[in-house]
N, C-alpha and C positions, 0 to 999 in steps of 0.2 A: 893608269898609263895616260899620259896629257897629252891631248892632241891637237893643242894651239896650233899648228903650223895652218889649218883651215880656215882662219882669219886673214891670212895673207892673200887669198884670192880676193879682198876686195867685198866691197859691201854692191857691188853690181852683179853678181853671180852665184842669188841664194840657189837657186834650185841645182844647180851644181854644187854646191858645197851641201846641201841636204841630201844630195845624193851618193857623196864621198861617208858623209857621215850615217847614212843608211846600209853600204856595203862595209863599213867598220862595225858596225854596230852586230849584222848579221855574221862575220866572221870571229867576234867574241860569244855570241852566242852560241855557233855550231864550235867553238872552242870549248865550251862548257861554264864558261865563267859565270854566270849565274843561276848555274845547274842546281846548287843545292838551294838556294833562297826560293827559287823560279819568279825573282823579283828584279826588274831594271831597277837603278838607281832613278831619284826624283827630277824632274825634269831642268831643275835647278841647278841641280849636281855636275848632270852630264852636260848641262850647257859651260857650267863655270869649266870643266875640264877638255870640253875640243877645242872653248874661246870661241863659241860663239852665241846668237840670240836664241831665247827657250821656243821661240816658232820658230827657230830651226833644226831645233831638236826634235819640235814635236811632230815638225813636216816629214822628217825621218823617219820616226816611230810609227806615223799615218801611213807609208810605205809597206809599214814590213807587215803593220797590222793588215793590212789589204788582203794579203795571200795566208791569214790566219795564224802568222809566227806569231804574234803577243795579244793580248786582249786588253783593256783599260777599265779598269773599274772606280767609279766618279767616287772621288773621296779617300781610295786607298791606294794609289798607285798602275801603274802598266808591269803584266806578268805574262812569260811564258807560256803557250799552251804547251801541255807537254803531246811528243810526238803521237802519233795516229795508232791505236789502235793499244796504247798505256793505260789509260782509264777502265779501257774493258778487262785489260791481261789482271787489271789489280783486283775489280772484282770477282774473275773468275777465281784467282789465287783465296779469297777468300771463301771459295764455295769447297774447295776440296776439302774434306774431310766433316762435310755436314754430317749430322747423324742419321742414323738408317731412319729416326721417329719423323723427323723434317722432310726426307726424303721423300718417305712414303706420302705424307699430307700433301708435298708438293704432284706427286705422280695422281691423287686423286682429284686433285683439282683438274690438270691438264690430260691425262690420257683417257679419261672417257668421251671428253669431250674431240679428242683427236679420232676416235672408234666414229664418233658421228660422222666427223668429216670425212671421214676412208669411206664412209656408206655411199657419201652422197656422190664425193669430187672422184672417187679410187676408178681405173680404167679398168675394163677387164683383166687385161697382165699382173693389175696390181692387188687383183683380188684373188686371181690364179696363184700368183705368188705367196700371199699370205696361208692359201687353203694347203698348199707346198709344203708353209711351212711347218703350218700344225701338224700335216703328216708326218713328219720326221721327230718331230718333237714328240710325240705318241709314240713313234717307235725305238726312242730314247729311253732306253732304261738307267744307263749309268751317270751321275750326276752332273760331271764336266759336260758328255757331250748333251744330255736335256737343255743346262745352264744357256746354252752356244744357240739349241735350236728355242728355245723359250724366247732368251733375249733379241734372233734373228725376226722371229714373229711379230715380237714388239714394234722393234727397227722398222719391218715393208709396214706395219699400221700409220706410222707417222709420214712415211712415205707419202702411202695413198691418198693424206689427208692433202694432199697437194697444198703445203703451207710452209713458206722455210723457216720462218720463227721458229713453228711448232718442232720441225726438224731440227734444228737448231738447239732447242732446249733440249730436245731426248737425248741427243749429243754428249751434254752437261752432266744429263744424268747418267746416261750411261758410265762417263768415266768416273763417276763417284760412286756407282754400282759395283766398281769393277776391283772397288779399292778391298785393300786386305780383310779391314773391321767386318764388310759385305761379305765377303764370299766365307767367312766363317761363320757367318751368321745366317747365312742360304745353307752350307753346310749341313751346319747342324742340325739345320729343323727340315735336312729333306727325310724322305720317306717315299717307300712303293706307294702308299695311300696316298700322300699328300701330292704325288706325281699322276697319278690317276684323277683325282681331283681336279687340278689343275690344267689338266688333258681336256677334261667333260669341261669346265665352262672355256677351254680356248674354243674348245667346238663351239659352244654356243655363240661366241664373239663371232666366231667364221660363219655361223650359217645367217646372223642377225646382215654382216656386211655382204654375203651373196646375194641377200634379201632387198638388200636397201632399204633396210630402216634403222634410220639413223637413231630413232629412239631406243631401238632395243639393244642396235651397236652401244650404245654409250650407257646404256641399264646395266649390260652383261660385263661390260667391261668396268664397270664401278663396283659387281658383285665380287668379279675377282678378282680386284685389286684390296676389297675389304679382305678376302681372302687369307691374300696373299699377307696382308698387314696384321690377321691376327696372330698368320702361323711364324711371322718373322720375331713380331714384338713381343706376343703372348699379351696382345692390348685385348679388352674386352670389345 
């Protein structure tokens, strides 16, 4: 679509005419028109097509780039950023449906280390709370409601670690825990034992973080997370 007519103000009123061509520019783009390339035209192109000079193209594009609509990369062209918060939705879409073997590597890396932090940073309430939780979780015998008070226990742990990253990621995991392939796989290999088991070292994780020690929080909490990882995978 040629936009000659912006030559007709005259060669005395670039910044006006950079700035007609700045507010067209951003209205084809929130139009979509470069939506699937997320590529502007070269700055040659779009000068030949408004009819005007390519610094006044580019004082345009310097505009829009200001407030973080395009980006320029030397060599390759000016591209769309795409909107706020695309980048993360794309790699969260790729995390769904990781496998329970990833999973667990990933919770051994970060949850014992979060057991320290609830030692050190966790307030009283948030120690009360966790101790809460284990009780209920003990008195859980059937698997739905264990599953609700296990995973609740989890939850106030990252809490207390007062970190929202760390909150953040349990997040992730949790709703990949929560997925179908999980809970048949939690399923199956529950048991009265293996719920007894897992009862004795939550104790031990609670009495490590009443304790305040960070070391033992994040020992006990890597004993039962091996635990948990051998009776889920049947990994040695």
């Amino acid at each position: 679509m040629a936009q000659y007519w912006f030559n007709t103000l005259g060669p005395g009123m670039p910044k006006q005419v950079a700035s007609m061509i700045e507010q067209s520019l951003r209205w084809r783009i929130d139009a979509g028109e470069w939506s699937d390339s997320l590529r502007l035209p070269d700055e040659r192109s779009l000068a030949a097509e408004y009819g005007v000079a390519r610094n006044t193209i580019r004082a345009a594009i310097d505009r829009i780039g200001l407030d973080g609509g395009v980006r320029r990369e030397v060599g390759r062209g000016t591209f769309l950023r795409p909107p706020p918060g695309t980048e993360l939705t794309a790699v969260l879409r790729t995390l769904v449906g990781a496998s329970p073997a990833d999973t667990m590597a990933v919770r051994l890396i970060i949850e014992p280390k979060a057991a320290a932090l609830a030692a050190t940073n966790g307030n009283l309430a948030d120690l009360d709370a966790i101790a809460a939780a284990h009780a209920e979780a003990a008195a859980a015998e059937a698997f739905e409601l264990f599953e609700q008070c296990d995973g609740r226990l989890h939850e106030l742990i990252f809490v207390a670690a007062r970190n929202e990253l760390l909150t953040g990621m349990h997040a992730i995991l949790k709703i990949i825990r929560s997925e179908r392939q999980w809970l048949a796989i939690k399923r199956r290999s529950f048991s009265a034992q293996r719920r007894a088991d897992y009862c004795a070292e939550h104790a031990a994780i609670v009495q490590a973080l009443l304790n305040r020690d960070a070391d033992a929080a994040e020992r006990t909490m890597q004993a039962h997370l091996e635990t948990v990882r051998r009776n889920l995978l049947n990994a040695p």
